[in-house]
N, C-alpha and C positions, 0 to 999 in steps of 0.2 A: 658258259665256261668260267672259272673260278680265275682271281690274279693269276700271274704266275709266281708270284710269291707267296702264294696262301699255303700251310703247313697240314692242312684236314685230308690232303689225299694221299694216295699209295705213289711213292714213287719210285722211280728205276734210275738209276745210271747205267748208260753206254758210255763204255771209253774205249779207241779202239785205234793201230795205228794201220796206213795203207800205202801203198805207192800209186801215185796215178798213171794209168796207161797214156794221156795226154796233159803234160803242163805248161802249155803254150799257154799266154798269159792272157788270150781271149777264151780262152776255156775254162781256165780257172777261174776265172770273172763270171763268166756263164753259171758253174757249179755255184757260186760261194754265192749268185743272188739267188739263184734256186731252191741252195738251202736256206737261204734266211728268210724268202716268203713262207715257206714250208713250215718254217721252225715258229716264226711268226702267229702266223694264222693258226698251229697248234700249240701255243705254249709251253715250246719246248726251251730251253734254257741250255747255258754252256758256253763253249768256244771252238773253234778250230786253231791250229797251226799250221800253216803251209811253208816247208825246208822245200824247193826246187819242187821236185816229184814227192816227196813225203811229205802225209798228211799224218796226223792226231789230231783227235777230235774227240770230246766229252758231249753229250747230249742226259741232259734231265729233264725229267717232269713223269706225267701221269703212266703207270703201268701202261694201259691199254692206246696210250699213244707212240711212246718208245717202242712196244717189241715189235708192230707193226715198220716200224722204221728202221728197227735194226734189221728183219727181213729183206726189204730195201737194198739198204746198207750192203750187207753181204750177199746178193746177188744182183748188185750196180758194176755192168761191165767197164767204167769207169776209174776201178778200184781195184789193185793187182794184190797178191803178198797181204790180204787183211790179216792183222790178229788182233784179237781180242785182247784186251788189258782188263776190266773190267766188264761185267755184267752183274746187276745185283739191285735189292732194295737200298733207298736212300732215309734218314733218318727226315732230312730237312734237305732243301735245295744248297744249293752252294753257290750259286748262279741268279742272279736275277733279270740277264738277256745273255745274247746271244752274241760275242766278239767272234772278227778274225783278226790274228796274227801273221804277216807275213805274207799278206797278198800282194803279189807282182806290180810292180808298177807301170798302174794303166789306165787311162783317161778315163773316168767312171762320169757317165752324167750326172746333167745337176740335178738333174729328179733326185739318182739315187745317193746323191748326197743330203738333200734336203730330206729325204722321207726316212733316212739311215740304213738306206738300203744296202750299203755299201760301208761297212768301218773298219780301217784302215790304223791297225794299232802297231807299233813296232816290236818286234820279239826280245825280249832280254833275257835274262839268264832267270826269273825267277817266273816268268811263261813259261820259260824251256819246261823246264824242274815240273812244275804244276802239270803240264801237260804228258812229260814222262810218266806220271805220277810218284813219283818222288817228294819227299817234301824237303826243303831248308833247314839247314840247322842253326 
């Protein structure tokens, strides 16, 4: 497998917003390591936002590992109200790992502190914006 920042392959953006059918905050802890081994181990790149129940989330990297995941994606009974915001070739990544925003506050162990299993970034208005896809003026 190639960096995740290497520029020689095809790549895809998902960007896409949902509601979640559960966001008790051992659930969303659950999802948000799930996807980050996921995303890990395939070098997929982005971020999520989690507002309460609303998520947005961007995912990049290689065609043939995105559209398999956006498949996923939208049929994870986990995800209510999906829509797409994006689907599309990417020119270069924009992303070089994989953030969350606005994950619940919940005792994460120390593994997944230590291994980054777990990153816990605060939302502000220029995630919001990014994340709507939107840009700042």
């Amino acid at each position: 497998m190639t960096g995740v920042c290497d520029r020689d392959t095809v790549l895809v953006e998902f960007r896409f917003k949902s509601v979640l059918c559960n966001a008790d905050a051992a659930a969303v802890t659950r999802m948000v390591r799930q996807c980050w081994r996921a995303n890990l181990r395939s070098g997929v790149t982005g971020e999520m936002l989690i507002d309460g129940r609303e998520v947005s989330q961007v995912i990049e990297g290689e065609m043939d590992v995105i559209l398999p995941m956006v498949a996923r994606i939208l049929s994870d009974p986990r995800h209510t109200e999906i829509e797409t915001v994006t689907l599309g070739a990417l020119d270069a990544r924009r992303y070089c790992g994989w953030r969350v925003h606005g994950l619940p506050d919940v005792p994460a162990c120390a593994a997944d502190v230590a291994t980054g299993a777990i990153a816990h970034f605060p939302v502000d208005d220029v995630v919001a914006t990014r994340m709507a896809g939107r840009r700042m003026a």
